[in-house]
N, C-alpha and C positions, 0 to 999 in steps of 0.2 A: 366716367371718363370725359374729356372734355377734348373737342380740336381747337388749337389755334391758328389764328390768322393775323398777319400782319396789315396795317391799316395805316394811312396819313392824316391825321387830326392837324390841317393849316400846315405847317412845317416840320410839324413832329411824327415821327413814326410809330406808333401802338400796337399793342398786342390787345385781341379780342379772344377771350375762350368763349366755345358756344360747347351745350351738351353734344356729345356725338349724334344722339336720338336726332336731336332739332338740327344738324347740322345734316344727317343724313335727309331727314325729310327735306332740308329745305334745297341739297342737292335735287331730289328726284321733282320737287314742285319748278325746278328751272331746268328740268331735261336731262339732269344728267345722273350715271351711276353712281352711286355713294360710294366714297373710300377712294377715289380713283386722283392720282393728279390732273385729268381736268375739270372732276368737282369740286376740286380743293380752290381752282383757278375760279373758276364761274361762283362759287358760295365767295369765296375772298371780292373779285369782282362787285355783286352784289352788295354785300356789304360798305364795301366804298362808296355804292352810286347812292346808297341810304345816306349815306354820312354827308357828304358832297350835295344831294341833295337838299340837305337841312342849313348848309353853308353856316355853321357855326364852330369855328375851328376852337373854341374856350370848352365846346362841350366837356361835361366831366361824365365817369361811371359808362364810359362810351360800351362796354363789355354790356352790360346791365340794359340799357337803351336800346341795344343793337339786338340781344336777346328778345327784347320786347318787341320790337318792329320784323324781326322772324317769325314770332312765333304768331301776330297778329296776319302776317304774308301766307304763310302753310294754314292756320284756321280757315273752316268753312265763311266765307264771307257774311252772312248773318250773323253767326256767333261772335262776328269780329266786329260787325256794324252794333251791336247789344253791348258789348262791352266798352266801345266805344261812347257810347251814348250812359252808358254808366257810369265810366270813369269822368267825362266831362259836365252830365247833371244836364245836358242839352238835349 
């Protein structure tokens, strides 16, 4: 199952689905109880500040990228810093 969230890419409005799993996780990695409308508010929230963040309103696969920047957020920071250093060859 998947939850969606709506998102502003520049002037466009997007829809992101994350797994429910990673979406619950990444509620309670920001405080809040999964499933709830102010997790939906705070995981949605977040997501935007990723996006917004990256200040690239062309991005594309924004669902896919945002998945990836969650699921790097909730991993244990080692295991995050190792894949990083993998994925980049640095």
């Amino acid at each position: 199952m998947q939850t969606r969230y709506h998102v502003q890419r520049g002037d466009t409005r997007t829809t992101v689905s994350l797994d429910k799993t990673l979406s619950a996780l990444l509620a309670l990695k920001i405080g809040h109880d999964p499933e709830t409308t102010d997790a939906h508010a705070a995981v949605r929230q977040w997501l935007q500040a990723r996006l917004d963040d990256q200040a690239d309103p062309d991005r594309r696969s924004v669902s896919q990228w945002l998945t990836q920047e969650s699921i790097l957020f909730v991993t244990d920071k080692k295991l995050s810093e190792k894949y990083l250093i993998w994925l980049t060859g640095i």
